[in-house]
C-alpha positions in Angstrom: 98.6 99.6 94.9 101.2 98.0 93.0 99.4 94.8 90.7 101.8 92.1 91.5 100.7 92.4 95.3 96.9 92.7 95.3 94.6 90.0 96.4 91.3 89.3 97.3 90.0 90.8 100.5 88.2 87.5 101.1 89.8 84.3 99.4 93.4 85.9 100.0 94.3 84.8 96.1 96.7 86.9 94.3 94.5 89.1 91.4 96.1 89.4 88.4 96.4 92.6 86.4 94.2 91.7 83.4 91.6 90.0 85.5 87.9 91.1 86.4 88.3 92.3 89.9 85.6 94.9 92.0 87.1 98.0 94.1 85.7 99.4 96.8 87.2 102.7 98.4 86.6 103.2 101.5 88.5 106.6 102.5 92.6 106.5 101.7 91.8 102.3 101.8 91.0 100.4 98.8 89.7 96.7 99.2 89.5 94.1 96.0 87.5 91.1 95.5 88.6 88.7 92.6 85.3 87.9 90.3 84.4 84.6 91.7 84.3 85.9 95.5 82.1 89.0 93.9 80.0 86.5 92.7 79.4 84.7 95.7 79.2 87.8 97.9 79.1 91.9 96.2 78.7 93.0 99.7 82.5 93.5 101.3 82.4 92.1 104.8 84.8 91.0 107.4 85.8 94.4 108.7 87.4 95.3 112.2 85.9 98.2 114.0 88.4 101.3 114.4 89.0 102.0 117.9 89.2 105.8 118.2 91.5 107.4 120.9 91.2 111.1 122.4 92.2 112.6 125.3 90.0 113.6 128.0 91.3 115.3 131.4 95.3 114.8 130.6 94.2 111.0 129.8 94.3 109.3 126.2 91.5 106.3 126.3 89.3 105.0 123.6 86.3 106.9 123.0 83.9 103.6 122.9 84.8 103.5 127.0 83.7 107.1 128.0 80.9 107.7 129.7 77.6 109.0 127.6 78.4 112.5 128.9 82.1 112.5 127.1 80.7 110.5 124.1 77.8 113.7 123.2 80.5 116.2 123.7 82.9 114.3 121.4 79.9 114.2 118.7 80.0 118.0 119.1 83.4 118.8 118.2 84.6 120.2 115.3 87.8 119.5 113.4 89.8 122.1 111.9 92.3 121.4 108.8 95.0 123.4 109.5 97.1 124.3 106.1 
């Protein structure tokens, strides 16, 4: 993240470079909050669920509207990182 452009995940106010400010990481994702939000709140809230997509059957749809049958065979998968 570039300094001039960060702000606070929950007031929305820019965060300077020299001032007290908590990160939280969360995967390639890193969220500030400026002190005085941290303060009134250490817990980072306000997130937006991540709506999955695979393909079942020739047919791309979001995972959260397969049936329980799909959803357990999903859970079983493995992924593969292929270099």
């Amino acid at each position: 993240m570039q300094d001039q452009n960060i702000k606070c995940h929950d007031c929305g106010n820019a965060v300077g470079q020299n001032e007290k400010r908590t990160e939280y990481d969360f995967g390639k994702q890193t969220y500030i909050k400026c002190e005085l939000c941290h303060a009134k709140d250490p817990v980072l809230r306000n997130f937006q669920p991540t709506e999955v997509y695979s393909r079942v059957v020739g047919y791309i749809r979001p995972v959260s509207q397969w049936n329980l049958g799909k959803k357990s065979e999903y859970a079983d998968r493995k992924e593969y990182a292929v270099s």
